[in-house]
mmCIF file as gemmi writes it, N, C-alpha and C atoms, coordinates in Angstrom:
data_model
loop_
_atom_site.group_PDB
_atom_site.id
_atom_site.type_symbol
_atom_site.label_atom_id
_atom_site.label_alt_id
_atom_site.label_comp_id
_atom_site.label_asym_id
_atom_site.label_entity_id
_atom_site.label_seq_id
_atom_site.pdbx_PDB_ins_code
_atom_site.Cartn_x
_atom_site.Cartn_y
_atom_site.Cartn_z
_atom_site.occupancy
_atom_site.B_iso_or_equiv
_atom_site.pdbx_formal_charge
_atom_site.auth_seq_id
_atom_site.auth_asym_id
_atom_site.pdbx_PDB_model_num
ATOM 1 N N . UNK Axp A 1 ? 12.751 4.876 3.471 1 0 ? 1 A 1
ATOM 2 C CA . UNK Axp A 1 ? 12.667 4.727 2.049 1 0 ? 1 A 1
ATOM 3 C C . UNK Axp A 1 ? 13.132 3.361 1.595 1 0 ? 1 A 1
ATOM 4 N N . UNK Axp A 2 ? 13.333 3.14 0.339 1 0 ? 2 A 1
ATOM 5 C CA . UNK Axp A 2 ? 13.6 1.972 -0.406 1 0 ? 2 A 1
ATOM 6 C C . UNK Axp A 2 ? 15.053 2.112 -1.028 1 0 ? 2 A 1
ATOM 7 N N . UNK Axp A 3 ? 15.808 1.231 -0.649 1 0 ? 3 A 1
ATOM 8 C CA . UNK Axp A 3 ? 17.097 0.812 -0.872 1 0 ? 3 A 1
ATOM 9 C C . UNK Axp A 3 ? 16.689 0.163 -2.041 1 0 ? 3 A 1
ATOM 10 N N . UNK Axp A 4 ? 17.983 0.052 -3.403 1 0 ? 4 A 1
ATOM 11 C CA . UNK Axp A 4 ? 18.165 -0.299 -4.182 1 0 ? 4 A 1
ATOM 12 C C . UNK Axp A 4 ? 19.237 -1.427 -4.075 1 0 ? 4 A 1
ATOM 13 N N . UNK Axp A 5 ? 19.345 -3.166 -4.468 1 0 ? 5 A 1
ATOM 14 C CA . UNK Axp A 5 ? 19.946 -3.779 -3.879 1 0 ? 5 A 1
ATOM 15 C C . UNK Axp A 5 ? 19.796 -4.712 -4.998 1 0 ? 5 A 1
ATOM 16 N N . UNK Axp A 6 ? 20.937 -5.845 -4.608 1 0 ? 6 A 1
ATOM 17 C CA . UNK Axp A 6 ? 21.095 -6.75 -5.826 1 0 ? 6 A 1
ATOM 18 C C . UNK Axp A 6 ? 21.347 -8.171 -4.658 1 0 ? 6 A 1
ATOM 19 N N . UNK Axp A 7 ? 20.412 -9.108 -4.998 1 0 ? 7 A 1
ATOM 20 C CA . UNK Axp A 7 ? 19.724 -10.258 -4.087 1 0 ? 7 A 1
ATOM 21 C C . UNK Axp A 7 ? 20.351 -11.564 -5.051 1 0 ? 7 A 1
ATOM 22 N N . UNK Axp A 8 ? 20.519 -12.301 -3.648 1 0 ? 8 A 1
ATOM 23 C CA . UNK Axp A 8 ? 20.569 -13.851 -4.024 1 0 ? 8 A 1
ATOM 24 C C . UNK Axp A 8 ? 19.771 -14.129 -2.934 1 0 ? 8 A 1
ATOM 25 N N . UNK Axp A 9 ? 18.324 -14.795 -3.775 1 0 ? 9 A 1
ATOM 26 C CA . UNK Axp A 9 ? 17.6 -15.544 -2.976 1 0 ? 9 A 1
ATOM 27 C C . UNK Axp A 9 ? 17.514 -17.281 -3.231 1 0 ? 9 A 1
ATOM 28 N N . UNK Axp A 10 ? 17.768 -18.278 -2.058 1 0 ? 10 A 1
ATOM 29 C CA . UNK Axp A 10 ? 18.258 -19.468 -2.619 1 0 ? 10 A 1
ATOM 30 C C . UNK Axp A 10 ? 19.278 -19.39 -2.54 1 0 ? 10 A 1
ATOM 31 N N . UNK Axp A 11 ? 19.896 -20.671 -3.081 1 0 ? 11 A 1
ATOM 32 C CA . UNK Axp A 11 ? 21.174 -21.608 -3.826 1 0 ? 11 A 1
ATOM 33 C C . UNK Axp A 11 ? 21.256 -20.859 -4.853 1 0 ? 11 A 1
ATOM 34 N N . UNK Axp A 12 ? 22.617 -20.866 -5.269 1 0 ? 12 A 1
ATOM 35 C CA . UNK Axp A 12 ? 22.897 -20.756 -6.733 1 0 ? 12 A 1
ATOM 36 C C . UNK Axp A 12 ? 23.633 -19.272 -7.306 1 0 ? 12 A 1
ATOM 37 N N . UNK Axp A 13 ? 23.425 -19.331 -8.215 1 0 ? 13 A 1
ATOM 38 C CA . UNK Axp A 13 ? 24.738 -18.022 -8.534 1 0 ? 13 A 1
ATOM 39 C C . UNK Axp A 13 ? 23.636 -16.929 -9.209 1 0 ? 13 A 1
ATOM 40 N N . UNK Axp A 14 ? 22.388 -17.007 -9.468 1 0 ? 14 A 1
ATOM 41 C CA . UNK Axp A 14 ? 21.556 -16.028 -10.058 1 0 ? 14 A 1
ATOM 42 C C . UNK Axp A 14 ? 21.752 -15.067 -8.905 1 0 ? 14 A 1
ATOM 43 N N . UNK Axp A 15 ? 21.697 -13.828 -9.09 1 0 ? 15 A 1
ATOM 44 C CA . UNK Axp A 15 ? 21.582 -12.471 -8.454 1 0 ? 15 A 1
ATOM 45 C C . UNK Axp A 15 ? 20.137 -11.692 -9.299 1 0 ? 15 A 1
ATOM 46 N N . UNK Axp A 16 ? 19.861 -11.395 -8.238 1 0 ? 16 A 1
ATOM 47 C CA . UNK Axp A 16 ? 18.282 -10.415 -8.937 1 0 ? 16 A 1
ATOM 48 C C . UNK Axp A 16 ? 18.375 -9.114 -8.502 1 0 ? 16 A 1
ATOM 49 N N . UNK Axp A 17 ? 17.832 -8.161 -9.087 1 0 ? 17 A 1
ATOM 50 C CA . UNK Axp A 17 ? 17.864 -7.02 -8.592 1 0 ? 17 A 1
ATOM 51 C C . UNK Axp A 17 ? 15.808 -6.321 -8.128 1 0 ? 17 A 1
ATOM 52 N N . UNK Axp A 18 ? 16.332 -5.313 -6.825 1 0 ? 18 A 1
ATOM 53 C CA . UNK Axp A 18 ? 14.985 -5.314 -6.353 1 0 ? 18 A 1
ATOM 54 C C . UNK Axp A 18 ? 14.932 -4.386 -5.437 1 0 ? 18 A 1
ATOM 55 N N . UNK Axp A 19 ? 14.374 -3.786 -4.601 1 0 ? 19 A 1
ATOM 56 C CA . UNK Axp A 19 ? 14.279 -2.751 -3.863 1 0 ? 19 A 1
ATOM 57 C C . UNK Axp A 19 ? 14.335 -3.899 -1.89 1 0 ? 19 A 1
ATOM 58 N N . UNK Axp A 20 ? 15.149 -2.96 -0.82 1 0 ? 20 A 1
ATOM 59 C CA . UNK Axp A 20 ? 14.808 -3.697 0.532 1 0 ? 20 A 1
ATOM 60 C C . UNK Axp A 20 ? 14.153 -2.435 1.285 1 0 ? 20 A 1
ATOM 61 N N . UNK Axp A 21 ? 13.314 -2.397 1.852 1 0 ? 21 A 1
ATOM 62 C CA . UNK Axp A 21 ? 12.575 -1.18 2.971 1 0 ? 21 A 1
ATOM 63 C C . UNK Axp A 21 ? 12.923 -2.098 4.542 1 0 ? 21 A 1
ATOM 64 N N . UNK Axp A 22 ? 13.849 -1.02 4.921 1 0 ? 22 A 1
ATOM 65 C CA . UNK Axp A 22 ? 13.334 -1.561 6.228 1 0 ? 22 A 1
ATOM 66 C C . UNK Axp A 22 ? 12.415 -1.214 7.46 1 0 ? 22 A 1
ATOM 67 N N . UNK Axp A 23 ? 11.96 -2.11 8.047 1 0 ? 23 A 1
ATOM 68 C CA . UNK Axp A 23 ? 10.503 -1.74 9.467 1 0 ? 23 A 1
ATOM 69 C C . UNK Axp A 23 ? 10.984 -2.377 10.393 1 0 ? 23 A 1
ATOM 70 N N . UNK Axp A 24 ? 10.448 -1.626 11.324 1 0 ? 24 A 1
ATOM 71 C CA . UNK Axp A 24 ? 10.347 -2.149 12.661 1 0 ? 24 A 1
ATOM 72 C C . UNK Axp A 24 ? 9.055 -2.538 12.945 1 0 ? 24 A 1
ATOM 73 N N . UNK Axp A 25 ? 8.743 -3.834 13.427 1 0 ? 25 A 1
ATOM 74 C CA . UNK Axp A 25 ? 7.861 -4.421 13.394 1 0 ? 25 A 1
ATOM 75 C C . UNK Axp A 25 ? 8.001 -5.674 15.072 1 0 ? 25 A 1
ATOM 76 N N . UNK Axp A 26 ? 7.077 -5.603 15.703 1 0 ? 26 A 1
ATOM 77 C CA . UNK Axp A 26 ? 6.681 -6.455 16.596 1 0 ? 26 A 1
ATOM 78 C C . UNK Axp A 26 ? 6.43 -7.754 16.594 1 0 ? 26 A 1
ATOM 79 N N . UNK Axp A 27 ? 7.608 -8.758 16.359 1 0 ? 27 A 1
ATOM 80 C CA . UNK Axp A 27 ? 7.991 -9.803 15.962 1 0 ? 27 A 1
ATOM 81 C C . UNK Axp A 27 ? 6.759 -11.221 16.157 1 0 ? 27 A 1
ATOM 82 N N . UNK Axp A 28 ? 6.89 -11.043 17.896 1 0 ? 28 A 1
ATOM 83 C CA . UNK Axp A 28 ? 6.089 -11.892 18.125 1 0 ? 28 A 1
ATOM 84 C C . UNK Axp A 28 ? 5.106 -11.619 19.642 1 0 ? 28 A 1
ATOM 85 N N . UNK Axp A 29 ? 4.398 -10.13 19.443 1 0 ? 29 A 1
ATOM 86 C CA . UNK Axp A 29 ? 3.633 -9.973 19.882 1 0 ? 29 A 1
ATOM 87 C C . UNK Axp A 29 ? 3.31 -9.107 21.269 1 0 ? 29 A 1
ATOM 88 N N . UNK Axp A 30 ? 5.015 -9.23 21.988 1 0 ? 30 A 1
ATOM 89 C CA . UNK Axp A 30 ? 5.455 -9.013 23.462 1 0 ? 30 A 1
ATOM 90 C C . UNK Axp A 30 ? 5.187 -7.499 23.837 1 0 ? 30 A 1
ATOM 91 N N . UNK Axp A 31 ? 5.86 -6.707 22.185 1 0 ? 31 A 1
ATOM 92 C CA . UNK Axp A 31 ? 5.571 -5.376 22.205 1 0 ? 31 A 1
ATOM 93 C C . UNK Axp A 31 ? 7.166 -4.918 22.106 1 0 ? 31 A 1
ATOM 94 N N . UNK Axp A 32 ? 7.864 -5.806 22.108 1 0 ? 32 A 1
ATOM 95 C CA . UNK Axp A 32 ? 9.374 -5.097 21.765 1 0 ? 32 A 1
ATOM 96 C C . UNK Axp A 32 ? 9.448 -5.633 20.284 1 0 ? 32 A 1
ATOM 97 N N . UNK Axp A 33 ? 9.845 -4.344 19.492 1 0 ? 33 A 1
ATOM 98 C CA . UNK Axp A 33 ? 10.51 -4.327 18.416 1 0 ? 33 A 1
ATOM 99 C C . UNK Axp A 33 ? 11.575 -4.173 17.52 1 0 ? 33 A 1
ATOM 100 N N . UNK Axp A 34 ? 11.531 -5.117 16.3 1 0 ? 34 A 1
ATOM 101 C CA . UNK Axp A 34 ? 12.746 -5.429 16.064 1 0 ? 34 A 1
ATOM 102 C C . UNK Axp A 34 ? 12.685 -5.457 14.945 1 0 ? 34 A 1
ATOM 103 N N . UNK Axp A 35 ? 13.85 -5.53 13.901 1 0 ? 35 A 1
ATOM 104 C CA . UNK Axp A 35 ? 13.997 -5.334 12.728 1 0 ? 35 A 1
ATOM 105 C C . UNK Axp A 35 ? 13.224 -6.008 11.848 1 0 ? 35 A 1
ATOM 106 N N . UNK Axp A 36 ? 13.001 -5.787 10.558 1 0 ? 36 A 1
ATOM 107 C CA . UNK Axp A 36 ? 12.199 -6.497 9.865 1 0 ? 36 A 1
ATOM 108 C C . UNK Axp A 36 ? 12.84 -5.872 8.225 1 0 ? 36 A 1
ATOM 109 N N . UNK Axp A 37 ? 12.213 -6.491 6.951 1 0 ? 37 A 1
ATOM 110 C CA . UNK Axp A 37 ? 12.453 -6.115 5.441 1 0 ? 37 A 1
ATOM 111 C C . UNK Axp A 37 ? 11.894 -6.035 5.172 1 0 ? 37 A 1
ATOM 112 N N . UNK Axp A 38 ? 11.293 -5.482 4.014 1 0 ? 38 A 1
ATOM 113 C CA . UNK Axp A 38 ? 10.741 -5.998 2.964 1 0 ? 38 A 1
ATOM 114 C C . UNK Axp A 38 ? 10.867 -5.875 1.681 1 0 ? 38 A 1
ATOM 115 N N . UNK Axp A 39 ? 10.93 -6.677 1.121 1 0 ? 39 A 1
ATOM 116 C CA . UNK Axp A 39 ? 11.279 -6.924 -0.851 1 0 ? 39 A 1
ATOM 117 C C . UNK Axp A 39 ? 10.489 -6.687 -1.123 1 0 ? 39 A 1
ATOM 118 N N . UNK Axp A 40 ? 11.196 -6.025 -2.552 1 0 ? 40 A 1
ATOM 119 C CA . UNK Axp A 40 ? 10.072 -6.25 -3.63 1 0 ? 40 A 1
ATOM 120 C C . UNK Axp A 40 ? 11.141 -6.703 -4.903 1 0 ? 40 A 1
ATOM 121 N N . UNK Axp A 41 ? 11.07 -7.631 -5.599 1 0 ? 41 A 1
ATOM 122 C CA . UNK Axp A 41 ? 12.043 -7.95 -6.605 1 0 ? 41 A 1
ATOM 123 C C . UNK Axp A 41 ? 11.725 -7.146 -8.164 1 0 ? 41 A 1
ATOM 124 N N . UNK Axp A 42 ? 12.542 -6.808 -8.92 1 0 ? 42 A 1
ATOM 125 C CA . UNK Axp A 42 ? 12.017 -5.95 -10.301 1 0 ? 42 A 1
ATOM 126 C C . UNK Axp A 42 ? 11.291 -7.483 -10.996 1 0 ? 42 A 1
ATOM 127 N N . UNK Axp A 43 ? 12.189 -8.659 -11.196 1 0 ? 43 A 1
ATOM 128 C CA . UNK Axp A 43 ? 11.494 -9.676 -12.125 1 0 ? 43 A 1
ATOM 129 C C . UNK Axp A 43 ? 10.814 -10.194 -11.312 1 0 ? 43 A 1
ATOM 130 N N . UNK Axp A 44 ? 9.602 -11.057 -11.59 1 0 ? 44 A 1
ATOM 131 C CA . UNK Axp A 44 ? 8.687 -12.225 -10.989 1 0 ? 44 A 1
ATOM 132 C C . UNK Axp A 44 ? 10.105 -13.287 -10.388 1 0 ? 44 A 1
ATOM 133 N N . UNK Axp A 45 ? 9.664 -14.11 -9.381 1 0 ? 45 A 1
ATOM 134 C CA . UNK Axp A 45 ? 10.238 -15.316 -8.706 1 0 ? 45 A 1
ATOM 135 C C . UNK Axp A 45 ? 9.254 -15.938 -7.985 1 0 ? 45 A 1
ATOM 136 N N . UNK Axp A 46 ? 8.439 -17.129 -9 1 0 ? 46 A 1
ATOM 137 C CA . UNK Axp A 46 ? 7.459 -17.745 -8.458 1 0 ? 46 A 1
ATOM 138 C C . UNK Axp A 46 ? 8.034 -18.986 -7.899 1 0 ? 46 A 1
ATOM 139 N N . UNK Axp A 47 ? 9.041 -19.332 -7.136 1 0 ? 47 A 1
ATOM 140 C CA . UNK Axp A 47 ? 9.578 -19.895 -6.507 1 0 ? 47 A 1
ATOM 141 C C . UNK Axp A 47 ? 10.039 -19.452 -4.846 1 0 ? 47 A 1
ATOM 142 N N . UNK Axp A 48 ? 9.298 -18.387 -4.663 1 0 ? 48 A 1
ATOM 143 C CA . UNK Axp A 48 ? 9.536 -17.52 -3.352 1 0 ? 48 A 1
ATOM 144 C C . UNK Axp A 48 ? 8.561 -18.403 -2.132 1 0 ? 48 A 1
ATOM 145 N N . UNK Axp A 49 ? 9.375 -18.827 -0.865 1 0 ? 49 A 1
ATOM 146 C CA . UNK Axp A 49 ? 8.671 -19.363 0.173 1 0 ? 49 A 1
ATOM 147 C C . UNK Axp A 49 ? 8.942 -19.432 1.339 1 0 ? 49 A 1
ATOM 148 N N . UNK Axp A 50 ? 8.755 -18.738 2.373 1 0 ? 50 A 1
ATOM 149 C CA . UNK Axp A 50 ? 8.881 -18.864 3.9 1 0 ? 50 A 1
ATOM 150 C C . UNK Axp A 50 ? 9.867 -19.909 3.788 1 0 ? 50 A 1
ATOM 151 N N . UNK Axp A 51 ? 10.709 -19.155 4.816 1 0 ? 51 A 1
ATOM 152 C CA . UNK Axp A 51 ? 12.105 -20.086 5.161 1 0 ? 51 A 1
ATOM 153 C C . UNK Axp A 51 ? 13.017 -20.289 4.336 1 0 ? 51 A 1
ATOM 154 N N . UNK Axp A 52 ? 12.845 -19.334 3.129 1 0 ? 52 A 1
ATOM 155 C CA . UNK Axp A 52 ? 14.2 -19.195 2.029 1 0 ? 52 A 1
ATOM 156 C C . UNK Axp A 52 ? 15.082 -17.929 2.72 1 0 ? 52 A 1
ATOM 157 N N . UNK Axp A 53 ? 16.078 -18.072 2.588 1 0 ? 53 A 1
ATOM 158 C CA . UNK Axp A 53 ? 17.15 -17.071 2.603 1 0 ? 53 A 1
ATOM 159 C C . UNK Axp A 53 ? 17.465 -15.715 1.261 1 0 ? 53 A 1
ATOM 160 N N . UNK Axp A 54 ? 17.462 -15.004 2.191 1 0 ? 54 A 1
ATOM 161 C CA . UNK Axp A 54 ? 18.115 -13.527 0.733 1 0 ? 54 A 1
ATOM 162 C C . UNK Axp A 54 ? 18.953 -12.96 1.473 1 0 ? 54 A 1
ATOM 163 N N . UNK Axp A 55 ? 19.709 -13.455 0.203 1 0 ? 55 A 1
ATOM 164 C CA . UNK Axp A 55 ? 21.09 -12.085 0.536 1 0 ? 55 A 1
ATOM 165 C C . UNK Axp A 55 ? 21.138 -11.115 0.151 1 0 ? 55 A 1
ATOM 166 N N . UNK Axp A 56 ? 21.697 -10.04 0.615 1 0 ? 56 A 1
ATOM 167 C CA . UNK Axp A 56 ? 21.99 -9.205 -0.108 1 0 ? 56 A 1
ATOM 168 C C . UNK Axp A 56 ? 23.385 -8.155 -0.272 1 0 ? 56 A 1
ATOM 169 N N . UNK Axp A 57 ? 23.467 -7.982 -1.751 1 0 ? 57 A 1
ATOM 170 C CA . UNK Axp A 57 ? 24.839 -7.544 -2.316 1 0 ? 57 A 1
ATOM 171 C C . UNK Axp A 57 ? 25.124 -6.007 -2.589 1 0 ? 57 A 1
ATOM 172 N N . UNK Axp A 58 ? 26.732 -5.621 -2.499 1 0 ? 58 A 1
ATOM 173 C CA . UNK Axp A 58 ? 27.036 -4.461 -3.237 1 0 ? 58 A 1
ATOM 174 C C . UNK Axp A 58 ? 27.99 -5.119 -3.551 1 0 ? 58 A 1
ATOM 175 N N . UNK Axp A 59 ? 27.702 -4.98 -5.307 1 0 ? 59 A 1
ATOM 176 C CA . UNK Axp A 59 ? 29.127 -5.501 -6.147 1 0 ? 59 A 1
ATOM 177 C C . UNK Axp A 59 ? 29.048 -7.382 -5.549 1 0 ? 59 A 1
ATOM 178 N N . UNK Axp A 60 ? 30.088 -7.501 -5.226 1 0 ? 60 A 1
ATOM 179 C CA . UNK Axp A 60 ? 30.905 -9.056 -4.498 1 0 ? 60 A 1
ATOM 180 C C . UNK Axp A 60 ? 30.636 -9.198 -3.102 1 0 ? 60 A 1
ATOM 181 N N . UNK Axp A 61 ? 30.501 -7.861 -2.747 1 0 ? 61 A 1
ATOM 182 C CA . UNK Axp A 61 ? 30.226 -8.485 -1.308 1 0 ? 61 A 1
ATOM 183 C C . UNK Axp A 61 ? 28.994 -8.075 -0.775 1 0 ? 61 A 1
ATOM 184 N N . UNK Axp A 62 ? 28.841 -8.795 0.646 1 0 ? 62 A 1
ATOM 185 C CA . UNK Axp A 62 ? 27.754 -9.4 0.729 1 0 ? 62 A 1
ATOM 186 C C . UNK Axp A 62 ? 27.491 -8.363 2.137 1 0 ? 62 A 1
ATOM 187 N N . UNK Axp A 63 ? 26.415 -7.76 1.98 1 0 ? 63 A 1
ATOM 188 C CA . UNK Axp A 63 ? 25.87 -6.856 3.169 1 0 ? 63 A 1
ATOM 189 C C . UNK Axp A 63 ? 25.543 -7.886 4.502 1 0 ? 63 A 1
ATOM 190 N N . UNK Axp A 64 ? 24.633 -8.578 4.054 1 0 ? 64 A 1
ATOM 191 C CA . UNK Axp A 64 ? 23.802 -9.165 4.977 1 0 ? 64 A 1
ATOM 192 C C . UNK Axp A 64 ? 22.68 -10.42 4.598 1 0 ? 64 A 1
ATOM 193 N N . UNK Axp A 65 ? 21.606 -10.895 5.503 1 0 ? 65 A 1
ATOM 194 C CA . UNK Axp A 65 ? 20.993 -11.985 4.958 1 0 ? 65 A 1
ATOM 195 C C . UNK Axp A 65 ? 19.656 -11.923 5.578 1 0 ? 65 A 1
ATOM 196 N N . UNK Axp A 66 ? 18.806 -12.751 5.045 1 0 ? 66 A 1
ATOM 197 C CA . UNK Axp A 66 ? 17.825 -12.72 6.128 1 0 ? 66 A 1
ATOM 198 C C . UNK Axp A 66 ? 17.008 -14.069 5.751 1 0 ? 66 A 1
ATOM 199 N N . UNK Axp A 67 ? 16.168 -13.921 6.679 1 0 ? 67 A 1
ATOM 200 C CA . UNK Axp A 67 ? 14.801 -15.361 5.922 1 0 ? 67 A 1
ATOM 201 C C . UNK Axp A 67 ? 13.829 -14.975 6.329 1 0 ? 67 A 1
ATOM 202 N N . UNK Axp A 68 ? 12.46 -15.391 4.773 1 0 ? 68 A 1
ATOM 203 C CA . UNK Axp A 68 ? 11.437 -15.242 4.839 1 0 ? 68 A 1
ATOM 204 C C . UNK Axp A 68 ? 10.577 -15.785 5.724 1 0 ? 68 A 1
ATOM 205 N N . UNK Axp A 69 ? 10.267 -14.871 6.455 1 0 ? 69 A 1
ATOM 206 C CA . UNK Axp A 69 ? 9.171 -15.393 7.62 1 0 ? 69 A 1
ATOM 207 C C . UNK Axp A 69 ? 7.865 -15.886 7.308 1 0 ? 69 A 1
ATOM 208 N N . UNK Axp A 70 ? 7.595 -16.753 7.9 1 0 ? 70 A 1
ATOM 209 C CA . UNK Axp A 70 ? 6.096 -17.425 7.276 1 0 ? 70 A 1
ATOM 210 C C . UNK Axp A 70 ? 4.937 -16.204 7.929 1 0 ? 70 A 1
ATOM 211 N N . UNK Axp A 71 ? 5.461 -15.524 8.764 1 0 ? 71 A 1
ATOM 212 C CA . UNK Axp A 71 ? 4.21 -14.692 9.695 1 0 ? 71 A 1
ATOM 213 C C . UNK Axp A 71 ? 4.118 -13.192 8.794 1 0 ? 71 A 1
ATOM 214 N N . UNK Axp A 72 ? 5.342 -13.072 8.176 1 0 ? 72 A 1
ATOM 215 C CA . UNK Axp A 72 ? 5.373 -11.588 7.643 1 0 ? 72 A 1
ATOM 216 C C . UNK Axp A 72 ? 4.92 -11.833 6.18 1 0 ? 72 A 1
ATOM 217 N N . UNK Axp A 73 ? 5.269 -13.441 5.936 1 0 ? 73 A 1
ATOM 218 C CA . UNK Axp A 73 ? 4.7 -13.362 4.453 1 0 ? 73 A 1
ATOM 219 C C . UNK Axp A 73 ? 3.491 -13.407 4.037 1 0 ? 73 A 1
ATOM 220 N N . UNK Axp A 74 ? 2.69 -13.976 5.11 1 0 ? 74 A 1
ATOM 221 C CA . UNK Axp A 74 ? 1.204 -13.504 4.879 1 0 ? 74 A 1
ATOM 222 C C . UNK Axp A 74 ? 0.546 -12.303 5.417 1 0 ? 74 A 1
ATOM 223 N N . UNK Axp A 75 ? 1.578 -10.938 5.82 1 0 ? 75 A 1
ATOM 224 C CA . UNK Axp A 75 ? 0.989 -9.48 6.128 1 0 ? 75 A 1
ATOM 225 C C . UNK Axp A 75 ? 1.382 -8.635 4.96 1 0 ? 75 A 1
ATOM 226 N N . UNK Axp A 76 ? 2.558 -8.916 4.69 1 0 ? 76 A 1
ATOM 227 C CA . UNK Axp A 76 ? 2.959 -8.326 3.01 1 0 ? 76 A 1
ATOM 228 C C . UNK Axp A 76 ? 2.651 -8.076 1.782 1 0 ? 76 A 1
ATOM 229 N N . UNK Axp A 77 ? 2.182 -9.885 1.532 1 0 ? 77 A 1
ATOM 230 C CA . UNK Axp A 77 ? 1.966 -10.141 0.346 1 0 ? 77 A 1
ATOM 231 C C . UNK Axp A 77 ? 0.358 -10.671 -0.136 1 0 ? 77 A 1
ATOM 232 N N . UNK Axp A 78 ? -0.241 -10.358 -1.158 1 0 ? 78 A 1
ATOM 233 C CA . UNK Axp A 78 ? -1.764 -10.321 -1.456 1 0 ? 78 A 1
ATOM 234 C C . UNK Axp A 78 ? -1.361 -11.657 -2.515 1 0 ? 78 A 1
ATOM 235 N N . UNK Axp A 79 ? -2.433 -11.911 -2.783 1 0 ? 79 A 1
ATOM 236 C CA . UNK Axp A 79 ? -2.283 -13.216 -3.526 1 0 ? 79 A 1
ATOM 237 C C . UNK Axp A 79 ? -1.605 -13.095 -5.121 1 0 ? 79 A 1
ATOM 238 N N . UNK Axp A 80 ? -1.59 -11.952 -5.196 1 0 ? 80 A 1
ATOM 239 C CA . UNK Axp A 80 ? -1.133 -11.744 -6.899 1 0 ? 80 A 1
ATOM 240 C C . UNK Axp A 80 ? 0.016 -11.359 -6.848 1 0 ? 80 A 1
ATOM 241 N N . UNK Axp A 81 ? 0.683 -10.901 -5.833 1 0 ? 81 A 1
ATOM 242 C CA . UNK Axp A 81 ? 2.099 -10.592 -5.427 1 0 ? 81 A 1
ATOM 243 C C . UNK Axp A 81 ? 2.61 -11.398 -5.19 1 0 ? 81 A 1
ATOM 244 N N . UNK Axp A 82 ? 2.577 -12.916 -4.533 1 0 ? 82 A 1
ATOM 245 C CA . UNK Axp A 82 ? 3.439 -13.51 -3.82 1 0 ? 82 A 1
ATOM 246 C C . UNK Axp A 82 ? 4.673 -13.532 -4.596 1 0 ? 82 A 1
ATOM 247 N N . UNK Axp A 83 ? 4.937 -13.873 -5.937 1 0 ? 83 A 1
ATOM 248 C CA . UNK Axp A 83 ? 5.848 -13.893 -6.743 1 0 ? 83 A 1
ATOM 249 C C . UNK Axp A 83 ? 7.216 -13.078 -6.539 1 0 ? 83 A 1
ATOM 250 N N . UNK Axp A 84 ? 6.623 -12.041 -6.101 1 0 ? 84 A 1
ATOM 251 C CA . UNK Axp A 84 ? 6.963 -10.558 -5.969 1 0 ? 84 A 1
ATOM 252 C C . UNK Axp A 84 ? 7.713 -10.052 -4.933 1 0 ? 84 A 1
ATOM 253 N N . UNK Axp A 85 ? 7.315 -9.824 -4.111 1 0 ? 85 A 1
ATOM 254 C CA . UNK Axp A 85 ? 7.007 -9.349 -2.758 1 0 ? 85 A 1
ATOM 255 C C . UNK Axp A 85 ? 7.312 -9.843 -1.839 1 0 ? 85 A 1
ATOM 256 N N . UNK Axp A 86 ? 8.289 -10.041 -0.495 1 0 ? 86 A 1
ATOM 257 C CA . UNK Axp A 86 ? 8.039 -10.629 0.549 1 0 ? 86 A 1
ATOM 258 C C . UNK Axp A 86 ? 8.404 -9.83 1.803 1 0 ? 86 A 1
């Protein structure tokens, strides 16, 4: 299912709020699999791009992190989503 979560994607002190799903997904092809995310943010962020970082929060502290993969961001996301979605 979809986790409810509060994101810093980027620099900076904005926090967004947005849903994380996690998959297991076949990274790079071998056939062993390994963790994977995926966002979806509630507001638009048309500033979203392979090789940004998201964090993510409860309250102050900080669960964990990850970065947008350039390979997952074009299986995810459709052209009207990118904003959206990664």
């Amino acid at each position: 299912g979809r986790l409810s979560m509060t994101m810093k994607i980027r620099h900076g002190p904005t926090l967004v709020s947005g849903y994380l799903q996690l998959l297991q997904v076949d990274n790079d092809g071998d056939g062993v699999v390994g963790d994977a995310g995926k966002v979806e943010l509630d507001t638009k962020d048309g500033g979203l791009a392979p090789g940004q970082f998201v964090a993510f929060y409860d309250g102050i502290e900080c669960l964990g992190s990850g970065i947008i993969s350039e390979r997952h961001w074009d299986i995810f996301c459709s052209e009207d989503m990118r904003d959206r979605t990664y």
